[in-house]
C-alpha positions as CSV (number, residue, x, y, z in Angstrom):
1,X,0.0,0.0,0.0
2,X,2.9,2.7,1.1
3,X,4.5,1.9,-2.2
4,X,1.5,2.2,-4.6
5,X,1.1,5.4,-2.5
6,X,4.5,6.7,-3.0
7,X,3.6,6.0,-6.9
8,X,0.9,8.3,-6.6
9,X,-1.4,5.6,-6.8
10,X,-4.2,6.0,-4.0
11,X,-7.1,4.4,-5.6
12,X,-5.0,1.5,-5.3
13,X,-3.5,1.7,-1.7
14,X,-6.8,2.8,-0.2
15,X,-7.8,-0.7,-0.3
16,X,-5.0,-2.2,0.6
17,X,-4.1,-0.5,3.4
18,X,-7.7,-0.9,4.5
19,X,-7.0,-4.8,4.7
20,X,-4.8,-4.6,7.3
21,X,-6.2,-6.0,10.1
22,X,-6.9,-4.3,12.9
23,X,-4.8,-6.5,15.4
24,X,-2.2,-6.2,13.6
25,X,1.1,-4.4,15.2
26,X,1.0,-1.6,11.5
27,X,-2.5,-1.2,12.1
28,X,-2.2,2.3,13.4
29,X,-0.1,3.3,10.4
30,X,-2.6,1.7,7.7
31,X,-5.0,3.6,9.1
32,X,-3.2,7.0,8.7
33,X,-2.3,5.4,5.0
34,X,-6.2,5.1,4.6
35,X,-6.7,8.3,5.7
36,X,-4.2,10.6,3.4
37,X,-5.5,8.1,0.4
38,X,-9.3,9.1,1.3
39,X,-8.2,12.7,1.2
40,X,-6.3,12.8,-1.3
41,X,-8.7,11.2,-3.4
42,X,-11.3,13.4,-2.5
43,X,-9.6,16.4,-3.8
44,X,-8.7,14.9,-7.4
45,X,-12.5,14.4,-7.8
46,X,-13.5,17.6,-6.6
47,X,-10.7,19.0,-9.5
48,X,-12.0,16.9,-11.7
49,X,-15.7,17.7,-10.7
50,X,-16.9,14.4,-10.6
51,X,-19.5,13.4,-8.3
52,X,-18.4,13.7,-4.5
53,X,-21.0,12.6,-1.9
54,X,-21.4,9.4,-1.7
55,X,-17.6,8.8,-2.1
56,X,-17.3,11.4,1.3
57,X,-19.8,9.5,3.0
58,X,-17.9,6.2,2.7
59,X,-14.6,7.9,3.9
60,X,-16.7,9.7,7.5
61,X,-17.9,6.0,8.1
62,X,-14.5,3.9,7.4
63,X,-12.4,7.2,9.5
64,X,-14.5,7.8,12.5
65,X,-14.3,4.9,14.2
66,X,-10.2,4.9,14.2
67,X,-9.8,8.0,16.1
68,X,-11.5,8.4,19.6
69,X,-14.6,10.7,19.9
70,X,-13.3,14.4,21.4
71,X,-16.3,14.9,23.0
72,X,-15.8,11.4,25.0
73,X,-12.0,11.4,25.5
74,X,-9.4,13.8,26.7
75,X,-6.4,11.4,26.3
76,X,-3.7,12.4,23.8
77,X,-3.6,10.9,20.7
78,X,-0.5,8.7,19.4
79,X,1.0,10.3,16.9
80,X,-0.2,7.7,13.8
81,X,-4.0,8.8,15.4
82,X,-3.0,12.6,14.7
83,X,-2.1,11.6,11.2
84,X,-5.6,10.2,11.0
85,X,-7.6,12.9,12.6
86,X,-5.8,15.4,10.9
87,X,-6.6,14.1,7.9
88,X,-10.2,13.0,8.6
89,X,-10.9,16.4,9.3
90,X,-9.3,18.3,6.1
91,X,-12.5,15.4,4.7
92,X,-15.3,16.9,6.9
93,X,-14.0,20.3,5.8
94,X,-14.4,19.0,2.4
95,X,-17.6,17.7,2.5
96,X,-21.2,18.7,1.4
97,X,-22.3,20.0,3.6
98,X,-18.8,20.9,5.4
99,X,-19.0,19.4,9.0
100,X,-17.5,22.8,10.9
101,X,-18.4,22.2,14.1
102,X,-17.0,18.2,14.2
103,X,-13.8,19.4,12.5
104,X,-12.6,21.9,15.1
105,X,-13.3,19.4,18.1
106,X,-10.7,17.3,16.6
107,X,-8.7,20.0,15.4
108,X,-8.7,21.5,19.0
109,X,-8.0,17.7,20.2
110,X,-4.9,17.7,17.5
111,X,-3.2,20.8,18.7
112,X,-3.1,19.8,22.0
113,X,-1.9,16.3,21.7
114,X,1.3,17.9,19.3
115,X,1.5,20.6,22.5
116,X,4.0,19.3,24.1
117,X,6.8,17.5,22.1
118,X,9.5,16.4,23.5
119,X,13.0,17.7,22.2
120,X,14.6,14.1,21.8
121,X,11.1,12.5,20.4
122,X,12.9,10.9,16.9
123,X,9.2,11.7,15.2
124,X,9.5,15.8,16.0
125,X,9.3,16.8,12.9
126,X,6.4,14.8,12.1
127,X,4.7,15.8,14.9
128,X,5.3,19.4,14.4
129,X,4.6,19.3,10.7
130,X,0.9,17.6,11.9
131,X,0.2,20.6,14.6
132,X,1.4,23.4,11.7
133,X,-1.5,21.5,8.9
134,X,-4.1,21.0,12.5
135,X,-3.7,24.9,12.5
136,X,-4.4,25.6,9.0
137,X,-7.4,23.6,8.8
138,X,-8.8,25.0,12.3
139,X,-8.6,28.3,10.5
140,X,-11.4,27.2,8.3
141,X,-13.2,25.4,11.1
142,X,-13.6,28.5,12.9
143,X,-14.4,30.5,10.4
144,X,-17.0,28.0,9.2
145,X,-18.5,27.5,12.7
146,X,-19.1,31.0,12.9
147,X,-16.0,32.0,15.1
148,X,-14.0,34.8,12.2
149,X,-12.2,36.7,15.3
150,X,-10.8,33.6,16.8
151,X,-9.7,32.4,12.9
152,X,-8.2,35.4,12.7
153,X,-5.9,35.3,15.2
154,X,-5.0,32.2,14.7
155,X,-4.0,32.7,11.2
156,X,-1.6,35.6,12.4
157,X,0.9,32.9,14.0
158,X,0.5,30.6,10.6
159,X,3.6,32.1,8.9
160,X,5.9,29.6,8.7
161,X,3.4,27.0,7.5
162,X,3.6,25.1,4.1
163,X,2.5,27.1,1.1
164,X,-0.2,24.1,0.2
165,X,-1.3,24.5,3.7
166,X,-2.2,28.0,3.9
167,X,-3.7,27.1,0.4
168,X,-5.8,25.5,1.7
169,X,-7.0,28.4,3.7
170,X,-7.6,30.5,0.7
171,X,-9.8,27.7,-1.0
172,X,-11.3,26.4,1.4
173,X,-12.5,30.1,2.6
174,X,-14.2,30.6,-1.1
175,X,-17.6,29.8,-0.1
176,X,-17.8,31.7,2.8
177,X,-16.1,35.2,0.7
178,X,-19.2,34.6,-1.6
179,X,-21.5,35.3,2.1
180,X,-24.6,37.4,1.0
181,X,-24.1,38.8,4.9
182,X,-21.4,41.6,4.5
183,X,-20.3,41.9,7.6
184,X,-19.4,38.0,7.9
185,X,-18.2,38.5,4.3
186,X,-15.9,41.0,4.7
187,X,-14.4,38.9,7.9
188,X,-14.0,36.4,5.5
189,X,-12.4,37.7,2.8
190,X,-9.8,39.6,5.1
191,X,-8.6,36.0,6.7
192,X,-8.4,35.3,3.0
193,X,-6.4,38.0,2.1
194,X,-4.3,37.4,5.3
195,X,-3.5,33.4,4.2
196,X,-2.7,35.0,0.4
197,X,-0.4,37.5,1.5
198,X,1.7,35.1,3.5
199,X,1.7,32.7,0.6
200,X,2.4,35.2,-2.7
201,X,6.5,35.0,-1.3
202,X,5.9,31.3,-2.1
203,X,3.8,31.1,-4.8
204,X,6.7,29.3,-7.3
205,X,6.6,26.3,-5.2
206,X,2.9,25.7,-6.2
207,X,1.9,23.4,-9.3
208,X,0.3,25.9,-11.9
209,X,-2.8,24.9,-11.8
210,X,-2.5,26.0,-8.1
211,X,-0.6,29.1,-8.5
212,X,-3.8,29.7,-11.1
213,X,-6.6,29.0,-8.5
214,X,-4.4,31.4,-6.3
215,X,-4.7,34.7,-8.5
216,X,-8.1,33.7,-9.0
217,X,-8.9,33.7,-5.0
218,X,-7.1,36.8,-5.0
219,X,-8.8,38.8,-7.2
220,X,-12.1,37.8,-6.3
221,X,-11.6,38.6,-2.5
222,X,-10.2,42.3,-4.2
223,X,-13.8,42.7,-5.6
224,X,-15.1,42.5,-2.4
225,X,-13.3,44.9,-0.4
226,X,-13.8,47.5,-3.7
227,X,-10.6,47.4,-4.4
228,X,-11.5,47.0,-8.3
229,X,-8.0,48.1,-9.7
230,X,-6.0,45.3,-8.2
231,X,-8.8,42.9,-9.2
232,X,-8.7,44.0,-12.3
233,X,-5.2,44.2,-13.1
234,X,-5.1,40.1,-12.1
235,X,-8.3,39.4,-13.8
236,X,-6.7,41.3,-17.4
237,X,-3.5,38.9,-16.8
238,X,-6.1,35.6,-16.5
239,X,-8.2,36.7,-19.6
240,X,-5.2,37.2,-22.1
241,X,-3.5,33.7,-20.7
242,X,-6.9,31.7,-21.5
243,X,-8.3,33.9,-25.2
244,X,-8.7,30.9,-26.3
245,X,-10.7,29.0,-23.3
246,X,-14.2,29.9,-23.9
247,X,-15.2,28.3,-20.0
248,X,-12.9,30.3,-18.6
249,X,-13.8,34.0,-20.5
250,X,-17.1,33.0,-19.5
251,X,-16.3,32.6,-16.3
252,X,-14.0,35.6,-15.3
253,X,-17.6,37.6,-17.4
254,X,-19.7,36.0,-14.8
255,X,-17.4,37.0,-12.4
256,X,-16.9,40.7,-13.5
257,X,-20.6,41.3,-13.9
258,X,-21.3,41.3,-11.0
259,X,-19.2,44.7,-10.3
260,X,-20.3,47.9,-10.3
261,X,-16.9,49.6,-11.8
262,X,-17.2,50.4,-15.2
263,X,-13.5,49.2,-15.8
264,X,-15.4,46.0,-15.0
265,X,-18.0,46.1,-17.4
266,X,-15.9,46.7,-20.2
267,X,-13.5,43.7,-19.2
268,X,-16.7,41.8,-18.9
269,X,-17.8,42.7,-22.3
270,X,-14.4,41.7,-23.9
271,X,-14.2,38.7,-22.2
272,X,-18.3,37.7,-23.0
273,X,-16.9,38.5,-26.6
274,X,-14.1,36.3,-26.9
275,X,-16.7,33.5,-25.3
276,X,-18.9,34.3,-28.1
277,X,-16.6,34.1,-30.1
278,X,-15.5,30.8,-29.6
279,X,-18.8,28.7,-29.2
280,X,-21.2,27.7,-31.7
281,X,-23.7,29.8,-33.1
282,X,-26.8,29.2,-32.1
283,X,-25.9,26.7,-28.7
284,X,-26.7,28.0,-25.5
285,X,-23.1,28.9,-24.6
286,X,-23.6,31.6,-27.6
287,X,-26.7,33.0,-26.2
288,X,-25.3,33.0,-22.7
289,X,-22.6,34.9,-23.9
290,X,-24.6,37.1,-26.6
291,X,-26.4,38.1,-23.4
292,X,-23.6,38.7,-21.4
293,X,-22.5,41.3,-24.4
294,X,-25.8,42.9,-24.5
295,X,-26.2,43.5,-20.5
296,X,-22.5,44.9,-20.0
297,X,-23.1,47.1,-23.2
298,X,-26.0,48.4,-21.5
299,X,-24.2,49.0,-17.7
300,X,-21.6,50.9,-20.1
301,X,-24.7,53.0,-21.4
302,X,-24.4,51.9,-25.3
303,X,-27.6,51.2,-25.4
304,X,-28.1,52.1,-29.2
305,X,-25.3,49.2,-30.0
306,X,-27.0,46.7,-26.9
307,X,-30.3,47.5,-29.3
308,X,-28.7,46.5,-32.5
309,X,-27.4,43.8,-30.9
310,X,-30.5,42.3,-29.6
311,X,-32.9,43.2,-32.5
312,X,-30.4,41.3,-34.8
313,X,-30.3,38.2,-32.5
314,X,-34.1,38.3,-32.6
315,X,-34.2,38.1,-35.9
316,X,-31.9,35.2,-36.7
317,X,-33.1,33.6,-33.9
318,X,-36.9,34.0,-32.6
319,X,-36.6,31.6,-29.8
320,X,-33.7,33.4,-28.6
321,X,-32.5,29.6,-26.9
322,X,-35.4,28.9,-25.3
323,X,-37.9,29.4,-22.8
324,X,-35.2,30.5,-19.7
325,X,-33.2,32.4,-22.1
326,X,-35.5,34.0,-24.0
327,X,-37.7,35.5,-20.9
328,X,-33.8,36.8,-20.0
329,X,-33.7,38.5,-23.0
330,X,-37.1,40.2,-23.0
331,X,-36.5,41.4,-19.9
332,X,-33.3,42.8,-21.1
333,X,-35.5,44.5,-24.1
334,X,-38.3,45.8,-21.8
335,X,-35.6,48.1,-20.4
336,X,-34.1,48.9,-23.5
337,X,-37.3,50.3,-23.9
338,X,-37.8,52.5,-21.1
């Protein structure tokens, strides 16, 4: 199993380190085996956005039962259970719903068994690098469970912790940055911006894909604190990189609609453009985008071009993409009309 693991192989070593039997003297080490391969397998399907839940369900039911319950015990935990919890709480983190509240008893129960490490202890390192990843996580634990203040604070003393765990601070904070509440939001965003500023010095040692998902979680969390210029300048960089990606024009338009600086709108409409540009007349990605042209022409107050626009797209195409597209449209008209 540790070898197929090494491989990068944890569809395979998941079940066979889940064959070891429990009596058996490795058993504690198969089970922190199990739970990095659960993880880790977990996160390649939520990159590859596959399916997730039952998957997640299947990893809570194999993991609880190998670490003891916080709210029963106060014992310390051996260092191979750490492993486990630590990991079996990034999973509740990860999970649909995320499990807040179960994740930072554990994470609480994690921090203080790696409290106190002895200087000669020959697994140190291992220990400390377990309480540094604990931290990370308990960052989004607290913020999830309602407790910003305490997150914050925490993520002050989180400076010398590894670049992929303070990334998964910025990630994992996403959902909550998107908060229709703007006070919570603006908490949010600002433990986001903290974890982000302490990894840009570090941002080489990330895969690209990573380093990607970084500028993106950076420039969204610029929209909202109105700070539209340095959002912008990242979002200009993204744009150019991907012309030729219609999903992601379309997505940095979704993105950019949503602003209210005009510099935002006109990125928008270039970006809805190039989206158009790139998908097949008459599909719904065309439409989407067509639309997408229309309503930033008309936040931009061209509203002679955005009626061009639309009366010629009625005209080739009645049914303007159907029912949900087409009432989108004539809404859009009705205030062309006013």
């Amino acid at each position: 199993a540790y070898l197929e693991e090494q491989r990068l192989q944890a569809t395979i070593a998941l079940p066979l380190y889940l064959k070891v039997a429990d009596t058996h003297p490795r058993a504690a080490e198969a089970h922190a085996g199990a739970a990095r391969c659960y993880e880790t397998i977990l996160v390649r399907m939520r990159d590859k956005k596959l399916p997730t839940v039952e998957f997640e369900q299947t990893a809570i039911k194999s993991l609880k039962s190998l670490i003891p319950d916080p709210k029963e015990s106060t014992e310390r935990l051996s260092i191979t259970q750490t492993e486990t919890a630590v990991h079996f709480a990034a999973i509740l983190l990860l999970a649909e719903p995320p499990q807040f509240e179960n994740a930072e008893a554990i994470l609480q129960t994690v921090i203080q068994s790696t409290a106190k490490v002895d200087e000669a202890d020959s697994q140190r390192e291992r220990w400390l690098k377990l309480r540094q990843r604990a931290e990370s996580l308990q960052v989004v634990a607290m913020a999830g469970h309602g407790h910003p203040l305490e997150a914050e604070r925490l993520i002050v003393s989180l400076a010398k912790a590894s670049p992929r765990d303070l990334m998964v601070i910025v990630e994992r904070l996403a959902p909550f940055v998107a908060s229709q509440n703007r006070q919570r939001q603006l908490q949010y965003v600002t433990l986001q911006l903290h974890a982000i500023e302490l990894l840009v010095p570090h941002k080489k040692s990330l895969s690209r894909e990573e380093q990607d998902r970084l500028e993106q979680s950076q420039a969204r969390a610029y929209l909202v604190t109105g700070e539209s210029g340095k959002a912008l300048e990242i979002y200009e960089q993204l744009a150019t990189a991907s012309a030729k990606d219609a999903n992601r024009q379309r997505e940095i338009a979704g993105i950019l609609s949503e602003a209210t600086a005009k510099e935002c709108s006109v990125l928008a409409k270039q970006c809805w453009r190039r989206a158009e540009s790139l998908s097949k007349q008459g599909s719904a990605d065309w439409f989407t985008a067509r639309l997408g042209v229309i309503t930033a022409s008309v936040k931009l107050n061209e509203q002679a071009d955005a009626k061009k626009l639309l009366a010629v797209t009625k005209l080739l195409y009645p049914e303007l993409g159907g029912p949900e597209l087409k009432k989108r449209f004539l809404e859009l008209e009705q205030k062309l009309g006013k």
